[in-house]
VEXDREN-2710 file (C-alpha; in Angstrom, 1 decimal):
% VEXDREN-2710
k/r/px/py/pz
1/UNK/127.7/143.2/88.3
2/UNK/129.6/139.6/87.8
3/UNK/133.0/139.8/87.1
4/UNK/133.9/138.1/83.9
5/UNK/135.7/134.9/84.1
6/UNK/137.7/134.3/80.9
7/UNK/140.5/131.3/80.4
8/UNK/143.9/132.1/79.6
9/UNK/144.4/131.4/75.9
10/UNK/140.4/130.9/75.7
11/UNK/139.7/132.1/72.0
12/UNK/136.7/134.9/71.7
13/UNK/133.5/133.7/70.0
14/UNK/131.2/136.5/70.3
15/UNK/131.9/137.7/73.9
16/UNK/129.7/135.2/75.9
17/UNK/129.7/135.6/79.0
18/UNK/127.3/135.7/82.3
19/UNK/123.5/136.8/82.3
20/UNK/124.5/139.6/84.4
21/UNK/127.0/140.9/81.6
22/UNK/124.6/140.4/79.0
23/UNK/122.4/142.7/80.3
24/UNK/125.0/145.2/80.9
25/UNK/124.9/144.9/77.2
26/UNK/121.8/146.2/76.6
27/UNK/122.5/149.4/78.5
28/UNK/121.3/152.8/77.6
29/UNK/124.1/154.4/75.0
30/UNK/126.6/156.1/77.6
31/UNK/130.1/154.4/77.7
32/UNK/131.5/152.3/80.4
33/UNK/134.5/150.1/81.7
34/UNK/134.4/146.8/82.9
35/UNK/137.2/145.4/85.0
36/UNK/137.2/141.5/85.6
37/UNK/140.6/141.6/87.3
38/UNK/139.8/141.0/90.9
39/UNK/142.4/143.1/92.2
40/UNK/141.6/146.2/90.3
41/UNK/138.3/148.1/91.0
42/UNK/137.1/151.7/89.8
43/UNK/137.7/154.8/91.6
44/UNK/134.2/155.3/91.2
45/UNK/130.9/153.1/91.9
46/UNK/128.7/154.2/88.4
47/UNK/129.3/152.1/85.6
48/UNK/127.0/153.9/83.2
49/UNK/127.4/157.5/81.9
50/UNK/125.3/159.5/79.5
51/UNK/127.0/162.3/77.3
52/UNK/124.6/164.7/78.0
53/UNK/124.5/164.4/81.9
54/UNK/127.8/162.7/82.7
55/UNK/128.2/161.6/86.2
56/UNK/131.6/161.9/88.1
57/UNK/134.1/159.9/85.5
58/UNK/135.5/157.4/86.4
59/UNK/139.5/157.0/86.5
60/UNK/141.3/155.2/83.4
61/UNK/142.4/151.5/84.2
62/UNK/145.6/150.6/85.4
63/UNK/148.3/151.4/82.9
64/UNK/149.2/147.2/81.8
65/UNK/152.5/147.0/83.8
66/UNK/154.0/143.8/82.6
67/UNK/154.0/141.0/80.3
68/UNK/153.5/138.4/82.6
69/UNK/151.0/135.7/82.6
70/UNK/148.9/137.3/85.3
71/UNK/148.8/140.6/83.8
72/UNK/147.5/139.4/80.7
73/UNK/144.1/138.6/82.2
74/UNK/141.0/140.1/80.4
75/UNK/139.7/143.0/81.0
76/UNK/136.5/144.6/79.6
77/UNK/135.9/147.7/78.2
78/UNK/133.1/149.4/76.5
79/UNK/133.6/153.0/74.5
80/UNK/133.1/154.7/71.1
81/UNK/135.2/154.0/68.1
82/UNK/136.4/157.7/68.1
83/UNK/139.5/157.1/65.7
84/UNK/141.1/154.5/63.9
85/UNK/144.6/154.0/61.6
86/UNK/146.1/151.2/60.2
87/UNK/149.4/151.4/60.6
88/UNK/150.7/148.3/58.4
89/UNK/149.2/144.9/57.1
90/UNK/149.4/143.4/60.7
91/UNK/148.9/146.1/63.0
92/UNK/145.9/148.6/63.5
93/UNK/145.0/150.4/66.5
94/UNK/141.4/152.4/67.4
95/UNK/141.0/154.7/70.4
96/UNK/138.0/154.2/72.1
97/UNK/135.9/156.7/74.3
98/UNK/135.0/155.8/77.6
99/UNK/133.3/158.3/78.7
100/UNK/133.1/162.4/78.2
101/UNK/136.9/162.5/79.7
102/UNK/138.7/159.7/79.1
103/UNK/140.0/157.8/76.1
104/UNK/142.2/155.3/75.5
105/UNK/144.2/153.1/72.7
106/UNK/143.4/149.3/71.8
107/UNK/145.8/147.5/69.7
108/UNK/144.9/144.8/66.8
109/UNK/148.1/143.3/65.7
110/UNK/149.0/139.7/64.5
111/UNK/152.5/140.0/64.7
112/UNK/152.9/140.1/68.5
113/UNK/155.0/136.8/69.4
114/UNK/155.2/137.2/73.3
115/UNK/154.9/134.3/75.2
116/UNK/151.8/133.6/77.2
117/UNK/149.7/135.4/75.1
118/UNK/145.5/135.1/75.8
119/UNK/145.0/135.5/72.4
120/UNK/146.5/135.7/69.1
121/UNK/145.7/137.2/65.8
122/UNK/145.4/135.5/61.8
123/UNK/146.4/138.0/59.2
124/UNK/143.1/137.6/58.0
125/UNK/142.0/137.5/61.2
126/UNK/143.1/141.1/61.4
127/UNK/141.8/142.1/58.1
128/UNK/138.4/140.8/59.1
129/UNK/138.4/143.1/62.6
130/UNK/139.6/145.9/60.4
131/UNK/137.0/145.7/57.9
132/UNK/134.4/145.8/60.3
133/UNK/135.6/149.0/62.9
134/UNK/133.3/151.6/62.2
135/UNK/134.2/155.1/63.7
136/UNK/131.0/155.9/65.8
137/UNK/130.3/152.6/66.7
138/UNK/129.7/152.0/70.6
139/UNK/131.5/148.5/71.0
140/UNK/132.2/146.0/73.8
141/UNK/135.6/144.0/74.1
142/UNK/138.3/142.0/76.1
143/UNK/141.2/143.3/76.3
144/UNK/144.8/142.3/77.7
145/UNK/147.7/144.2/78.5
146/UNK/149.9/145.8/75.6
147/UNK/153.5/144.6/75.2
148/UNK/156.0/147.1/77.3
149/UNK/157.5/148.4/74.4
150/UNK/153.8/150.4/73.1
151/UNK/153.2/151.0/77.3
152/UNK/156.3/153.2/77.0
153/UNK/155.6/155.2/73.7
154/UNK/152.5/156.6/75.0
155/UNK/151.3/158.6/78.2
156/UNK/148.1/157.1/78.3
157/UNK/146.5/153.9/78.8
158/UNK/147.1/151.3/76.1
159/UNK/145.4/147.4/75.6
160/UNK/145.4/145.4/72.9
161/UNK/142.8/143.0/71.8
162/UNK/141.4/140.5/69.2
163/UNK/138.0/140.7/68.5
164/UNK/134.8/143.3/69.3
165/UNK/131.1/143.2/69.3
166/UNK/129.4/146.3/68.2
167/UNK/126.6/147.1/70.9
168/UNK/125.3/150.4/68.7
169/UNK/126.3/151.3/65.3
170/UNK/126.7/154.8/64.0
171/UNK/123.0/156.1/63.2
172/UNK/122.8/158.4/60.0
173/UNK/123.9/158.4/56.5
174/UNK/126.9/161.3/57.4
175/UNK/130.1/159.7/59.0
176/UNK/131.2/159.9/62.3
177/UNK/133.8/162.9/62.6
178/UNK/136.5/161.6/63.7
179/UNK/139.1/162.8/66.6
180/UNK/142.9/163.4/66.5
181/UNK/144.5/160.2/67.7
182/UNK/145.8/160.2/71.1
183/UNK/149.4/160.2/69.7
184/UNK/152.6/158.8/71.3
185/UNK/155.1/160.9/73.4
186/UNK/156.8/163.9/72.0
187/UNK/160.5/163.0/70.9
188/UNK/163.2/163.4/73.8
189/UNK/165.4/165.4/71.6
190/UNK/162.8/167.5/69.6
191/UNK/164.4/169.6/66.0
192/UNK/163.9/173.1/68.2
193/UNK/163.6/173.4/71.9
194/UNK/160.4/174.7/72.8
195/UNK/157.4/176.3/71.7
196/UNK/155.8/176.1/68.1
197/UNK/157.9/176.5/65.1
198/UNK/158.0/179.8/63.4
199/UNK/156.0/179.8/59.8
200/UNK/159.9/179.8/57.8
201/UNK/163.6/180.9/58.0
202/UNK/165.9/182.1/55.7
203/UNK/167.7/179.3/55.7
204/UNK/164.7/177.1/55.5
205/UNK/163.8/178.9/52.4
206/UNK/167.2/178.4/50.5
207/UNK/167.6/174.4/51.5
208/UNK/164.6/174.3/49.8
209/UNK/164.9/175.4/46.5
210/UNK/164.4/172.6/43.7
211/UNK/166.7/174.0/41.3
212/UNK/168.6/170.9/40.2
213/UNK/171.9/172.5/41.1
214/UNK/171.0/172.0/44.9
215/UNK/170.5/168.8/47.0
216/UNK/167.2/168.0/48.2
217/UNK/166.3/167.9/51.7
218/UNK/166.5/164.7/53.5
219/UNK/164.5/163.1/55.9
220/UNK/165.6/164.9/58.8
221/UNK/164.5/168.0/56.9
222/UNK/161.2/167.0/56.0
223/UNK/160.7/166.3/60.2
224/UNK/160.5/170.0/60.9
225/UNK/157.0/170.3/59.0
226/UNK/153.7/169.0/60.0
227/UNK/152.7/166.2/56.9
228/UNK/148.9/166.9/57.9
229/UNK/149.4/170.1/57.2
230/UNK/151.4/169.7/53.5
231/UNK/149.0/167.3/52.5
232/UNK/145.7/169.4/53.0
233/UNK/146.7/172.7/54.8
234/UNK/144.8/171.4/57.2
235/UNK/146.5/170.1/61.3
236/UNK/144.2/168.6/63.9
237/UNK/146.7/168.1/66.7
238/UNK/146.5/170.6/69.2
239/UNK/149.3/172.7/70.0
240/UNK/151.2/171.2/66.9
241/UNK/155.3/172.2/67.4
242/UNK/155.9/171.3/63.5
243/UNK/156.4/173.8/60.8
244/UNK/153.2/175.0/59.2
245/UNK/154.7/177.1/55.7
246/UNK/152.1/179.4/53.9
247/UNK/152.1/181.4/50.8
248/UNK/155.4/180.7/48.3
249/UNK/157.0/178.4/51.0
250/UNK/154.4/175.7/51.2
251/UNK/154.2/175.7/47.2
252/UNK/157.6/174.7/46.9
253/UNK/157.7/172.2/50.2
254/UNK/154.4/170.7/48.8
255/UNK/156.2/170.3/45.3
256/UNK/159.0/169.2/46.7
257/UNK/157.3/166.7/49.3
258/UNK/155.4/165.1/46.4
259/UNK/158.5/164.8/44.3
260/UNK/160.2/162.9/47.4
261/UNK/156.9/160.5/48.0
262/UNK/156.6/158.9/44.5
263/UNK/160.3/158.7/44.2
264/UNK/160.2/156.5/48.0
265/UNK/156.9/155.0/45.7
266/UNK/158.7/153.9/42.9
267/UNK/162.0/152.2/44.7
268/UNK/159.7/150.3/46.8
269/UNK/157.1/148.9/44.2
270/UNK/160.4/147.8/42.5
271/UNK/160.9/144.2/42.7
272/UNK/164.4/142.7/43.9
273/UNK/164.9/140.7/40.6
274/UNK/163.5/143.4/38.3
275/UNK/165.6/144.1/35.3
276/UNK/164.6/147.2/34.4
277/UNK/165.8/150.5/36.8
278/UNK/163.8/153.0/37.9
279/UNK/164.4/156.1/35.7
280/UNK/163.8/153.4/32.5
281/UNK/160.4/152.7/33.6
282/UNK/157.6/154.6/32.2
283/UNK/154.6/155.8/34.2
284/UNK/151.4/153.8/35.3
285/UNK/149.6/155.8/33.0
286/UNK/151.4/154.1/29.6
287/UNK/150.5/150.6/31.6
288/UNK/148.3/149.7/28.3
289/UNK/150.5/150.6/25.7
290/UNK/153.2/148.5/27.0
291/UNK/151.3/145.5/27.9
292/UNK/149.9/145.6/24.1
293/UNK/153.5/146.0/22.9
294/UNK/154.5/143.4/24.9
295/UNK/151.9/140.9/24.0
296/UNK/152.2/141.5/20.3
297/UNK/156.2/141.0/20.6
298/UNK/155.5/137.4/22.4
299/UNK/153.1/136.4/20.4
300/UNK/152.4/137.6/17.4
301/UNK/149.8/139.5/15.3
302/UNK/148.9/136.7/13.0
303/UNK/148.2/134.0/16.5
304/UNK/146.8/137.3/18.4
305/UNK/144.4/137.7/15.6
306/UNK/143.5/134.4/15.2
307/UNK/139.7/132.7/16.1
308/UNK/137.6/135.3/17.6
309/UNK/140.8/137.0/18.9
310/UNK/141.7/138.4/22.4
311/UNK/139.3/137.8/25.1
312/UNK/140.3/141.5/27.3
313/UNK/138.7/140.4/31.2
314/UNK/137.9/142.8/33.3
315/UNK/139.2/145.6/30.7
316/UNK/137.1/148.2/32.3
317/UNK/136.3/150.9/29.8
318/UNK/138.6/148.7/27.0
319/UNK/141.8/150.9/27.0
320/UNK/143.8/147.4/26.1
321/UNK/141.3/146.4/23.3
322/UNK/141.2/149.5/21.7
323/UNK/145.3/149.7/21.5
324/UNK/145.0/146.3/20.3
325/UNK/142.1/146.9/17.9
326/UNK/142.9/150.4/16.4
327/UNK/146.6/150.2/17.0
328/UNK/148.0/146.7/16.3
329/UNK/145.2/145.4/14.2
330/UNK/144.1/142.8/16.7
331/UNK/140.4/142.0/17.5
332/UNK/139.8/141.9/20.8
333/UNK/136.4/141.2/23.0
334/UNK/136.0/143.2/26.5
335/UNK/134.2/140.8/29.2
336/UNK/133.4/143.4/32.0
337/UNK/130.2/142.7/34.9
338/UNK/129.9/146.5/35.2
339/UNK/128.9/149.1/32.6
340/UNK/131.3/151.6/32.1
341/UNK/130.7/154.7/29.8
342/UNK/133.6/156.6/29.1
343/UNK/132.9/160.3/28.2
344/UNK/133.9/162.2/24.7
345/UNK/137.3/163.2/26.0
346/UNK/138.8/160.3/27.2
347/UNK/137.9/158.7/24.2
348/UNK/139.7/161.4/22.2
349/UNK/142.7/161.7/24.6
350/UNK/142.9/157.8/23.7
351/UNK/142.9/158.2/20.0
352/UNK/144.9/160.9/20.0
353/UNK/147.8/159.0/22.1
354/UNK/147.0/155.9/19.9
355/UNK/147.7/158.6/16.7
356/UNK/150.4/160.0/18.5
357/UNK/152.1/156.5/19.0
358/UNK/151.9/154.9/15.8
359/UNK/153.2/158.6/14.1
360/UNK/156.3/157.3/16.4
361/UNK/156.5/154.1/15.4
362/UNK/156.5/155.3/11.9
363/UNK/159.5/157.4/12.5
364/UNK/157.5/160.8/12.7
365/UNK/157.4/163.1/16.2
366/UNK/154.3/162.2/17.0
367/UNK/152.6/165.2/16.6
368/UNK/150.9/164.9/12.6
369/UNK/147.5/164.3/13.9
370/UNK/147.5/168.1/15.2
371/UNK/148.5/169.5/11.6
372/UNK/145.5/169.8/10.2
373/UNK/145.6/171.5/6.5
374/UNK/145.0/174.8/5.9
375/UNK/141.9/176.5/5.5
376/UNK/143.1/179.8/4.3
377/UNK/146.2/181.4/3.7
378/UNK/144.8/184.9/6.0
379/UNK/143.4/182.7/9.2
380/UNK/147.4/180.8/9.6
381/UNK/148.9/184.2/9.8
382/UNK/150.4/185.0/13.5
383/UNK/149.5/189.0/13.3
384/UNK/146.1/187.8/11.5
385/UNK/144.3/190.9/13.9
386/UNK/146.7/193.1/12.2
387/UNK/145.7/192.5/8.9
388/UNK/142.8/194.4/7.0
389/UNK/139.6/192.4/7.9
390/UNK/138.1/193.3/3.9
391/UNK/141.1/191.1/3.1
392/UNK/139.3/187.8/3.7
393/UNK/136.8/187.5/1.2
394/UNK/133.2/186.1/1.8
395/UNK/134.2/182.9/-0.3
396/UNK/137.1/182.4/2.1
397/UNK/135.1/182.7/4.8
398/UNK/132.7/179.9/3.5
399/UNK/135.2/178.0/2.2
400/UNK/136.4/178.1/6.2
401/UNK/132.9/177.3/7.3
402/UNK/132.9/174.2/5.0
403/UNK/136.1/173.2/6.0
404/UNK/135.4/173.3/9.6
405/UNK/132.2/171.4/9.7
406/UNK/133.6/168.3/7.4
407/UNK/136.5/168.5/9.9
408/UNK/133.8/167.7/12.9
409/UNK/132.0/165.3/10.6
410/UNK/135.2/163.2/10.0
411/UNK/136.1/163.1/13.8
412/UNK/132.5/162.7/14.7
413/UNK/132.9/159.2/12.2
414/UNK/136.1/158.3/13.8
415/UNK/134.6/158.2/17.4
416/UNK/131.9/156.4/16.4
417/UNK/134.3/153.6/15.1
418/UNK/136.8/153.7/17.8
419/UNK/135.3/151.0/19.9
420/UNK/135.5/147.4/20.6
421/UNK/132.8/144.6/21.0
422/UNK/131.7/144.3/24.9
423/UNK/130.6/141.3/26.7
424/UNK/128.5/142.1/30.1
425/UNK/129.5/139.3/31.7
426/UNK/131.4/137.3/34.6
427/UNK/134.0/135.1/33.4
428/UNK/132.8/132.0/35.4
429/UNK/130.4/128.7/34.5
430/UNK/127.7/130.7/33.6
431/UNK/129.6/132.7/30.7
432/UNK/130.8/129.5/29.4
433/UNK/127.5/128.5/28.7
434/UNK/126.0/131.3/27.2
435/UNK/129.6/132.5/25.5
436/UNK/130.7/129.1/24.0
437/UNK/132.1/130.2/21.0
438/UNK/133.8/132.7/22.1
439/UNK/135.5/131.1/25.0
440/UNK/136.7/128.1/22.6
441/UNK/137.3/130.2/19.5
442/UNK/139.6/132.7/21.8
443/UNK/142.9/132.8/21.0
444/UNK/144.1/134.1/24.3
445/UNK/142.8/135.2/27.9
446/UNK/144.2/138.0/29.4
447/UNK/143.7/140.6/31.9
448/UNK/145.5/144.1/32.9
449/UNK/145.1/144.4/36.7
450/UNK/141.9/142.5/36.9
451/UNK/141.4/142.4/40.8
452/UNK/139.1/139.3/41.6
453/UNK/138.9/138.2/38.2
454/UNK/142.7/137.5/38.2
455/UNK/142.6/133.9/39.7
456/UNK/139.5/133.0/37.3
457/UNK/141.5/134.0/34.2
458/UNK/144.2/131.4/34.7
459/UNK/141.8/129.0/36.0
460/UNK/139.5/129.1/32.8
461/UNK/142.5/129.5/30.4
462/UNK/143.8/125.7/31.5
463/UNK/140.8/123.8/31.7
464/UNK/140.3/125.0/27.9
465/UNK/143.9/124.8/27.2
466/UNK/144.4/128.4/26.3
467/UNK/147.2/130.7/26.5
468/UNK/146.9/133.4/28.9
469/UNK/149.0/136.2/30.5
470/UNK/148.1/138.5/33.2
471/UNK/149.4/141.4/35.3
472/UNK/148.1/140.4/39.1
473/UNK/147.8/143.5/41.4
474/UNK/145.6/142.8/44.4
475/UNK/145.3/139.4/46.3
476/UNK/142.4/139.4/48.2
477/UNK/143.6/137.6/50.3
478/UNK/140.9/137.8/53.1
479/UNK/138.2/136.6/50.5
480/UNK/140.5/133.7/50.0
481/UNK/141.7/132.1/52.6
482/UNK/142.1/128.5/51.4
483/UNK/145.0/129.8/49.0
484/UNK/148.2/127.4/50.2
485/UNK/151.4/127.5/48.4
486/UNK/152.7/123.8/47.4
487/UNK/155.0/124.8/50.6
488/UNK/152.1/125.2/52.5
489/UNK/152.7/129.0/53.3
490/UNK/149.8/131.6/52.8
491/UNK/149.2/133.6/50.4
492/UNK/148.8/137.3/51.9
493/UNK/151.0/139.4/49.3
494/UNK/151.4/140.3/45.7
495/UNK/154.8/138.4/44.9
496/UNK/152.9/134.8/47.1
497/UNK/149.7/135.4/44.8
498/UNK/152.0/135.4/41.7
499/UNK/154.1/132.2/42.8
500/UNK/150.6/130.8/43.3
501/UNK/149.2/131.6/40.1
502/UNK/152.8/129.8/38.6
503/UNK/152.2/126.7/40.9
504/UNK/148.8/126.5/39.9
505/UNK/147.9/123.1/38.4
506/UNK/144.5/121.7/36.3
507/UNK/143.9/117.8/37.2
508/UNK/144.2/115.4/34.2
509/UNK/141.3/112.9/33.4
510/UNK/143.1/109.7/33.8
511/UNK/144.1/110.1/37.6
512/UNK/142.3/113.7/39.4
513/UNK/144.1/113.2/42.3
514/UNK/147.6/114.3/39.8
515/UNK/148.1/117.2/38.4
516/UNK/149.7/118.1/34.7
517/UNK/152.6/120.8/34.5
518/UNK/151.2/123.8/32.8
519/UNK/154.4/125.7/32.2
520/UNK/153.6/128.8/33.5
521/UNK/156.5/131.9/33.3
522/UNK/156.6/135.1/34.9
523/UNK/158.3/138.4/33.2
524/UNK/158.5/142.1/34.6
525/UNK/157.1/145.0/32.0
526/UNK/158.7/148.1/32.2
527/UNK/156.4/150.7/33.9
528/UNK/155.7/151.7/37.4
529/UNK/153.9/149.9/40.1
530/UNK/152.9/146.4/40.0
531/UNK/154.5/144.9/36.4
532/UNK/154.6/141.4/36.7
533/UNK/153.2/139.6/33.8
534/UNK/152.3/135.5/34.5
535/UNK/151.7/134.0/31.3
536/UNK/151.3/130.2/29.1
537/UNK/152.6/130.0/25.7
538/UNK/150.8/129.3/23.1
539/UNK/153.5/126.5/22.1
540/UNK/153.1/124.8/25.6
541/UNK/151.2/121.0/25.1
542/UNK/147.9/121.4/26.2
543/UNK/146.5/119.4/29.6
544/UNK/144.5/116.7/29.1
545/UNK/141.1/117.5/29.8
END
């Protein structure tokens, strides 16, 4: 076979290479390496291997000694996608199956600024090679040598790379079952000597305790157990020297590990310039309520109301329409593509929460809607088996019987009323021209979370001069690529998508090449996770279409 001749800094474009190496392409499924470095050769002549009849393996590449320019010269290698983890935004790594034997790691990264470098990596570049590695797939790709600081974590070979071609996908409709990732070296200084750790101690027992007159473990505690194993009782590592608690231990570690998780959650979804401190904040579920409270404080019932009312995009199954509608008084329209059909309880969970909160607001506890009146004297005693049974007469009983069944007929009417009118719909050109009226009749756009439809929403709202306010979450940013701050920066996170969606400007008619000032504000909400709300005033002046 022809070695492979590849430029330094030479971008990949779908491998291309000689005839010779496409044909090696087209090989029988078996998994091979392919060294184009002239000064490294195989311990062994076969460059094919089947899994059923392997042939003498052939030894791993050269660990990548250096980061010169010579030692970054391609290599190629061909293997199984045997295991895959991202670790962060800008770095992902796969190990790849050579053959029966042998395995190694391949790096994807985009944050790698050594000099020199072959290749380079676009965050979205990355996200596009993440999106397509497939665990099973046989793949071919070039790789270069790994900076020395991964050589060093690891006892086995390491590469990195910046693009693949998939030779054979993964056959079959059940996924590939994955193998424990090759790992990096065991710590030099590990919590116990040697050997496995035992299942608990006494000691371990008491420092874990969460009674609030004790101090939580820290982090160095939480090193002694295996997180595989408090996540899912369930350790793939072989030979695994972390703790391993069963029975009453790994309750409270598991309660105690969760406790510690969505605390580290909470402080970092917290902004820098949030106002509002974590233990203030209430939870992601109560997201809806306070977006509705917050929308009726700004603008007001009587402008919320007005036209054909709120226009809810993307509202999903309607949980902000139907606070608005059946809590606030508000009419409000849910524009949702998909068809969502919540069942009987959740839609009683959400009037009974929507009960529950206006009993509040009222200056009751909250808890009227469950006091229902009584139905006899006899059935509301506590010791009711203790009493005579020929005590409760037949009338009584029937009275009951009536009782009960209006009861169901009344909530059976109230279910049937607690919804909101639904538009199947995208909010794009296309709704514009079959929803006229209710586009230009709207008094505001908004949108809890909406995903993709977030950009569209404040897109729409200024070219029909309309108030909006939204609660971005996702970006997306890999399906948007031509997204530039007026700086000219990307737009790859949450807090860049938001200052993009406050730069954003709509083009006058006098002079398209300007742009108007829309006065767009930001505010943070007070619940957990993403609670940035980007909204226009209805008092701003309107663009000039």
């Amino acid at each position: 076979m022809s070695c492979l001749q590849t430029p330094i800094g030479h971008r990949l474009g779908g491998f291309q290479g000689s005839q010779a190496e496409s044909k090696s392409l087209n090989a029988p499924l078996g998994f091979s390496l392919h060294q184009t470095m002239a000064q490294t050769s195989l311990a062994s002549p076969h460059h094919h291997s089947t899994i059923s009849s392997p042939p003498p393996s052939p030894s791993l590449p050269p660990q990548p000694p250096s980061n010169n320019e010579q030692d970054l010269a391609f290599q190629r290698l061909t293997g199984q996608v045997v295991h895959a983890r991202k670790c962060y935004k800008r770095l992902f790594f796969i190990d790849l199956r050579i053959n029966v034997q042998d395995k190694l790691t391949v790096l994807f990264r985009s944050d790698d600024h050594r000099e020199h470098l072959p290749q380079s990596l676009t965050d979205l570049e990355l996200v596009s090679c993440w999106k397509r590695i497939k665990r099973g797939d046989r793949i071919t790709l070039q790789v270069f040598a790994a900076s020395e600081e991964e050589s060093a974590k690891r006892d086995h070979a390491v590469y990195q790379a910046t693009d693949f071609s998939v030779l054979e996908s993964w056959p079959g409709d059940n996924p590939f079952p994955s193998e424990p990732a090759l790992g990096l070296k065991e710590p030099m200084d590990p919590p116990s000597s040697s050997g496995p750790k035992p299942s608990s101690t006494p000691s371990t027992r008491a420092s874990l305790k969460s009674s609030d007159d004790q101090e939580q473990p820290g982090a160095d505690s939480w090193r002694e157990y295996c997180k595989f194993w408090i996540n899912s009782q369930k350790c793939l590592k072989k030979d695994c020297r972390m703790r391993h608690p069963t029975g009453q231990e790994y309750a409270e570690v598991q309660q105690m590990w969760v406790k510690e998780r969505t605390q580290a959650r909470r402080e970092r979804s917290k902004m820098q310039d949030d106002p509002h401190s974590i233990s203030s904040k209430v939870p992601h579920s109560q997201r809806a309520y306070i977006f509705c409270r917050w929308l009726v404080d700004k603008y007001g019932k009587e402008y919320l109301s007005s036209g054909s009312g709120v226009l809810d995009v993307a509202g999903g199954k309607g949980e902000i329409s139907l606070f608005l509608t059946h809590m606030f008084g508000i009419r409000s329209t849910v524009v949702e593509p998909n068809v969502r059909r919540d069942k009987p309880y959740q839609r009683r969970s959400l009037m009974d929460v929507i009960q529950k909160q206006l009993d509040i607001e009222a200056g009751g506890d909250g808890n009227f809607y469950r006091k229902y009146a009584p139905v006899s004297p006899n059935l509301q005693d506590e010791n009711v088996d203790s009493l005579d049974r020929g005590s409760v007469t037949r009338a009584e009983r029937e009275q009951t019987d009536i009782d009960l069944k209006e009861r169901r007929r009344v909530k059976k009417q109230k279910m049937a009323q607690f919804v909101v009118p639904r538009l199947c719909s995208l909010l794009d050109d296309q709704f514009v021209v079959k929803h006229p009226g209710v586009l230009e009749q709207a008094s505001i756009i908004i949108g809890m979370h909406p995903d993709q439809a977030t950009e569209p929403i404040v897109t729409m709202a200024l070219q029909h001069h309309k108030p909006f306010a939204v609660v971005p979450c996702c970006v997306f940013a890999h399906e948007n690529p031509q997204r530039r701050l007026m700086g000219g920066g990307e737009v790859n996170t949450t807090l860049d998508f938001i200052q993009y969606l406050i730069e954003k400007r709509v083009p006058s008619a006098q002079s398209p090449l300007t742009s108007q000032s829309t006065d767009i504000h930001k505010e943070f909400l007070p619940f957990d996770g993403m609670n940035i709300v980007v909204f226009r005033n209805h008092l701003s002046k309107p663009c000039e279409a």
